[in-house]
N, C-alpha and C positions, 0 to 999 in steps of 0.2 A: 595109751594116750600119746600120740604125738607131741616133739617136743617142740621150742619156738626154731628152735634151727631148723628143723626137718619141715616143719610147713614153710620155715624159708625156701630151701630146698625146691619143691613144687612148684610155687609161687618163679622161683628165679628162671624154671626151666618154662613152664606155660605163662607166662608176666599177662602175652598178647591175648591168648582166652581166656582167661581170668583180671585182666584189669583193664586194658583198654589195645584195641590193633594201634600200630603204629609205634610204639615204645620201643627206644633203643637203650637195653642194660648199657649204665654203664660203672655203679659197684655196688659191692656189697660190705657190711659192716664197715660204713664208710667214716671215717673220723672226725668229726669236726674240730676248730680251734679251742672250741668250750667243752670240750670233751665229751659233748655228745657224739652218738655213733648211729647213721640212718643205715635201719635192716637193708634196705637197698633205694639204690638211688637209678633213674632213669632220664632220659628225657624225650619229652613226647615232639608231633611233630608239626609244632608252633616254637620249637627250640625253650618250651621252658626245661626247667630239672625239676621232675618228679619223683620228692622226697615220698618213700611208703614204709609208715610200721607196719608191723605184724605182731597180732596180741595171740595168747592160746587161750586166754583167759579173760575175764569179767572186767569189763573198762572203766576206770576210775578216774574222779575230778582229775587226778594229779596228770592220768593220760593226759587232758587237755591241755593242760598249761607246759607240757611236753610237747606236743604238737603245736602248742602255738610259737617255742622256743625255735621249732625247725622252720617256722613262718616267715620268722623277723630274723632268722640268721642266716637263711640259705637265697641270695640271691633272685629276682625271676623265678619262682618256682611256685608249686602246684604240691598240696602235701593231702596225703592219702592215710586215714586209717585203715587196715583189713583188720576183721572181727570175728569169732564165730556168732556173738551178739554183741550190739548197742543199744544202749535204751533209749529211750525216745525223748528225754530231757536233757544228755550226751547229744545225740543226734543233734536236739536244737540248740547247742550250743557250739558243733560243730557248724553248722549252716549260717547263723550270725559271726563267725570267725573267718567264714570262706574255706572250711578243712572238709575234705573231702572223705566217703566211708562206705566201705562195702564189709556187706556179711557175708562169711562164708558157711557149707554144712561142713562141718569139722569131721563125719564121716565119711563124707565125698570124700575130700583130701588124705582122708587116712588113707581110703583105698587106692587113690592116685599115688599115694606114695610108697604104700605095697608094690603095686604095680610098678614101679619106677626100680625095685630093689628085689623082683622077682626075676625080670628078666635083666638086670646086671647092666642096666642102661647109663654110661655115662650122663652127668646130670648136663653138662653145657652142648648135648646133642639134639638137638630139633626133630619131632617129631611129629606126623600127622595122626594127630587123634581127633576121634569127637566127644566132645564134654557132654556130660549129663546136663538138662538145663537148671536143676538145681543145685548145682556146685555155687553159684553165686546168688541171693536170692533176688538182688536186683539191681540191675547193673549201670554204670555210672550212667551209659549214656540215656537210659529211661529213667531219669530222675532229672526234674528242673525245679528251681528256687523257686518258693511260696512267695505271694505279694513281701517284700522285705523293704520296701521303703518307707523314708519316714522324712518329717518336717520337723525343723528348728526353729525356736522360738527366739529371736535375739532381740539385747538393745539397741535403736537405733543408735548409729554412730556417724559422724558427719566429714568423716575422714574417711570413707568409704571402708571402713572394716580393715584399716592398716593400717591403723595408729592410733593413737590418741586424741577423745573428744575434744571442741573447745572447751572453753572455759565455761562459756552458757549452757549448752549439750551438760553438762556434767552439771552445773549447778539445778539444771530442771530434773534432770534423770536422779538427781540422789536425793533432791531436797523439796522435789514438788510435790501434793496431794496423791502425784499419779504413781510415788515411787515405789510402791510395790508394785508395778509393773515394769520397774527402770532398776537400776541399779538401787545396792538396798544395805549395802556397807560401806556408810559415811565416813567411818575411820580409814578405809583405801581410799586416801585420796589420789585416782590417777595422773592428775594434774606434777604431779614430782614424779613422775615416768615421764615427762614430755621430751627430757635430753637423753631416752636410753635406748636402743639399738632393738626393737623388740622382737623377740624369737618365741618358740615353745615353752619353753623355760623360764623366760623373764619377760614376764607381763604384770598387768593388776587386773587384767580382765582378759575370756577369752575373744571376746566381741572387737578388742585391738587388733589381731590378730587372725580373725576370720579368713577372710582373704590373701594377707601374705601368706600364711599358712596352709591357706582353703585346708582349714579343719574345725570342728567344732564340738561340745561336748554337752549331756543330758542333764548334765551339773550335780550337784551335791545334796543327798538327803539328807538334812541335818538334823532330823529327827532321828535318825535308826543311826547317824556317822557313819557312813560309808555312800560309795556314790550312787547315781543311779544308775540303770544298765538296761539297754534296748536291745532286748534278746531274739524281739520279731524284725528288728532291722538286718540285715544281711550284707556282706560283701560282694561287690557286684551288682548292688540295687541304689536307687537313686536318696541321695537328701535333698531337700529344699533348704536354701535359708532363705527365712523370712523375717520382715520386722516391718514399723510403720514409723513414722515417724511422733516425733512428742505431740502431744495436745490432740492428735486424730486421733479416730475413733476406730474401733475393730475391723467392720467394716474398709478401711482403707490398708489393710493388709498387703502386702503386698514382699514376690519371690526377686531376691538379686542375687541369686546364683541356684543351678542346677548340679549339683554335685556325683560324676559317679562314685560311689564309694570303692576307696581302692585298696583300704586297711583300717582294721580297727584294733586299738592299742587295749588291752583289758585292763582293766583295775587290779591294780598292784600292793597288796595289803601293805608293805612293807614302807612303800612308799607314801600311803594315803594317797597315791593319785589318782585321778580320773578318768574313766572311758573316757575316749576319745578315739574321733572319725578322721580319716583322713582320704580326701580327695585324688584321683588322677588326674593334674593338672592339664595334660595334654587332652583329654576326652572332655572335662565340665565344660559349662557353658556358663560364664562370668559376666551378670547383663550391666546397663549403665544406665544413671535416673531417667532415660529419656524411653528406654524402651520397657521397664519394671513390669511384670506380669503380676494381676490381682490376684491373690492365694484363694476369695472365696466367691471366683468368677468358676472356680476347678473343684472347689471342695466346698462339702456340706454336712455336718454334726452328721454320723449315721444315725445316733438318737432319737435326734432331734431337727431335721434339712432347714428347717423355713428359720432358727435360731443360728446369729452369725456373734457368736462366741468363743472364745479359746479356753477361759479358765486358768486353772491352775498346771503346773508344770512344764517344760520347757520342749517337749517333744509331741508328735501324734504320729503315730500310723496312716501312711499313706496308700492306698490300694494302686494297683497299675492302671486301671482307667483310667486314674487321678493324672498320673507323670502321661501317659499316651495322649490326654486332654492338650496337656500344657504344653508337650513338645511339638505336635501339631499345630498349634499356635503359634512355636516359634517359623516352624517351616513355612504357614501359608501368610502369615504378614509381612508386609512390603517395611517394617519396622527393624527387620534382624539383617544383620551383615554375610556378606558368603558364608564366613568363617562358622557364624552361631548356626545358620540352616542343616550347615556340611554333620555338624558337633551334633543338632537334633536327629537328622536322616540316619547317623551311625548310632546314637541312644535310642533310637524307637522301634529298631528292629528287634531289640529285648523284649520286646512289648507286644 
């Protein structure tokens, strides 16, 4: 059996037919400041750095939160699991992360690597072979993201989602009939946040912050204590945020902002803190009261179409029809600014 270095080995010599053409090495057992160490490091050729482990063995939760360590610490980069398996609840954990994964036959590569030490081949020499097409069993660039988006359920906020409600906003949303629909913990009164600088970290609501932030979260199960987690959402797929305002009805639903999703923070036991989304500010499209798109002009219960309802929880599954509907909309109305058309034209080619 091969060991992890020696399918490193392989791997570092054929990178280009085995992970993707175009990759330029550029190390191995690379260090980080946190003392992690990426089996090899590349960068492909969009100039990110393509961090890639290499397992010989059976991939475990704890891999993920490994690979999501190389996510949030390495810069512009693109990170890669190689496997000889994944399992398919792995897999969908990686794909809601944006972590990228290929399986390898771990007998292909034994023999490649016989082959490499039969005939006495320096390993950083280039050579023209042709791969078995089972060496990989399917390769990055035949694989595209499942429907992954999804829609946010927020409370109206009258500070456009970057700040603090007024006074009435807050007295309705905590204290009205409707408040299980509004805000629903009397004792945070966010009115003593009014003089505070609000960031990630220091809020009383995420719905302050929406926007400054463009991030958002699926909120907190307070039945099971721990948060909730949107595992069919993915990185690289679109959010909606949505809300109406108090006293309307469902029915006036309606989307102010399209979100590409550009990272998603996982739930961190340690911390109690929350999934959380976070936006590419330069790619979303941030709309304003005059031009707001109706959420159930685009979407309709799969259940149930002709019932316009939300219910309970603060998220839904969005399909791509759904976002191809709505960005369409934004490009053929004489409603959107250059800027918003240019921001759908570039998000609807995903689609």
């Amino acid at each position: 059996m091969l060991t992890e270095k020696q399918i490193e080995d392989v791997f570092e010599q054929y990178y280009e037919y085995l992970i993707e053409k175009g990759l330029a090495f550029k190390a191995r057992q690379f260090k980080l400041e946190n003392n992690l160490r990426i089996d090899l490091l590349f960068q492909d050729k969009n100039e990110k750095n393509v961090v890639v482990e290499l397992k010989r063995d059976v991939v475990s939760r704890e891999d993920v939160g490994q690979l999501i360590q190389y996510a949030g610490t390495v810069p512009n980069s693109r990170v890669i699991l190689i496997a000889p398996h994944i399992a398919s609840s792995i897999k969908k954990a990686f794909e809601h992360y944006g972590i990228e994964y290929l399986e390898f036959s771990i007998t292909k590569i034994e023999e490649m690597y016989k082959n490499l030490k039969q005939k006495n081949i320096q390993l950083k020499e280039k050579l023209n072979i042709t791969l078995s097409k089972d060496v990989i069993k399917e390769p990055l660039l035949n694989r595209t993201l499942k429907d992954g988006n999804i829609a946010f359920k927020m409370n109206f906020n009258d500070k456009n989602w970057t700040g603090i409600c007024s006074e009435d906003i807050y007295n309705f949303n905590a204290f009205s009939k409707q408040k299980k629909y509004w805000c629903s913990n009397e004792e945070n009164n966010c009115q003593d946040w009014v003089d505070y600088d609000l960031d990630i970290d220091n809020n009383p609501c995420y719905e302050s912050i929406a926007l400054k932030c463009l991030g958002f979260t699926p909120g907190w199960n307070h039945g099971q204590q721990r948060p909730y987690t949107c595992l069919e959402a993915k990185k690289g797929k679109i959010a909606l945020f949505t809300s109406r305002e108090p006293g309307s009805e469902e029915k006036d639903r309606f989307i102010f902002a399209v979100m590409l999703i550009d990272k998603i923070i996982p739930f961190d036991e340690s911390k109690q803190g929350l999934e959380y989304y976070y936006g590419d500010k330069k790619k979303s499209i941030v709309l304003n009261k005059k031009n707001y798109i109706m959420f159930w002009d685009h979407y309709s219960n799969p259940n149930a179409p002709d019932i316009i309802t939300w219910g309970s929880g603060l998220f839904r599954y969005i399909n791509d029809s759904v976002i191809r509907s709505i960005l369409e909309e934004i490009i053929k109305s004489n409603k959107y600014t250059a800027i918003e058309k240019n921001k759908a034209k570039n998000l609807i080619q995903m689609y």
